[in-house]
C-alpha positions in Angstrom: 30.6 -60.1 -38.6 30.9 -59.0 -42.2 30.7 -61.8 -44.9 33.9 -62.2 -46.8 33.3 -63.6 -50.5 36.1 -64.7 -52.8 36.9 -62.9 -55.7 34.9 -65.7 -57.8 32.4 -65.4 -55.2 31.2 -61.2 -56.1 31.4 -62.3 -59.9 28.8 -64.7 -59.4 26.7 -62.6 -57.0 27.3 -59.7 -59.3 26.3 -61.8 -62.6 22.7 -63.4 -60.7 22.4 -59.8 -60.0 22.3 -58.4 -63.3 20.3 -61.0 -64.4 17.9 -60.3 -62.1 17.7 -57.1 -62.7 17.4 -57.5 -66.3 14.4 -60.2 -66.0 12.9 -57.3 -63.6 13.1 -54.3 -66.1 11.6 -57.0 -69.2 8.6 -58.0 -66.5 8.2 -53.4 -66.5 9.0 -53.4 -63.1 10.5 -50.3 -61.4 13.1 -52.0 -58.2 10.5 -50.2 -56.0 7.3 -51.4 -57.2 8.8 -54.8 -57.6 10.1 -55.3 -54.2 6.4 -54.1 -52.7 5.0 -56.5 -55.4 7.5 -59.6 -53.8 7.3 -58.2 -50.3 11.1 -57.7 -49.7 12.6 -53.9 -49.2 13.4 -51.9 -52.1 17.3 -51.4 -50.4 17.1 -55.6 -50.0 16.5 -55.8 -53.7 19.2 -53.0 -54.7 21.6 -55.2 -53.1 20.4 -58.0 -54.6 21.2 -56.4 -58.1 24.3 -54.7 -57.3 25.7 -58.3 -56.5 26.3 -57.5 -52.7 23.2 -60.0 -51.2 23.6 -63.8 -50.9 20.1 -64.9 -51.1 18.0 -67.3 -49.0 15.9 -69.9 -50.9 13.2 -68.5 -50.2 13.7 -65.0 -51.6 14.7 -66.8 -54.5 11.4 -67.8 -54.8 9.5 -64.6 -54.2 12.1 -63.3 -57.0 10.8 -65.7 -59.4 7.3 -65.8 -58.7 7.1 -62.1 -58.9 8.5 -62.5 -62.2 6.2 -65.5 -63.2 9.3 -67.7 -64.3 10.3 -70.7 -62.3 13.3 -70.8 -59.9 15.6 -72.7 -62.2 14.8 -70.3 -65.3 16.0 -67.2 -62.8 19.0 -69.2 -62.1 19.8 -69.3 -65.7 22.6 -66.7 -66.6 26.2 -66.8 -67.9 28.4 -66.7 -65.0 31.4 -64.1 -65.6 
């Protein structure tokens, strides 16, 4: 069964995503070396970025720690 998000739903996803991928590139991380950093799949964190993954908590953690910021300061981005 495919997920079905609301329209205000992939804006969100989409808008964690870039910020994610923004905090990633800062930190001089390539997606790959990242994700093998984290321990989740390179494709896992592509779909992260690309707005198309609702994460677990605890991914959220890995995220952050691999970026040494704390949960909350990942979770800080303008939502569009």
């Amino acid at each position: 069964m495919k997920n079905t998000y609301t329209v205000a739903d992939r804006k969100y996803l989409k808008a964690f995503g870039a910020r994610v991928r923004a905090l990633r590139k800062a930190a001089g991380f390539s997606q790959e070396d990242f994700a093998l950093e984290i321990g989740l799949d390179r494709t896992y964190m592509g779909g992260v970025e690309r707005g198309e993954r609702n994460l677990a908590l605890l991914n959220l953690r890995k995220i952050a720690c691999g970026l040494k910021i704390s949960v909350a300061e990942l979770l800080v981005f303008p939502a569009k």
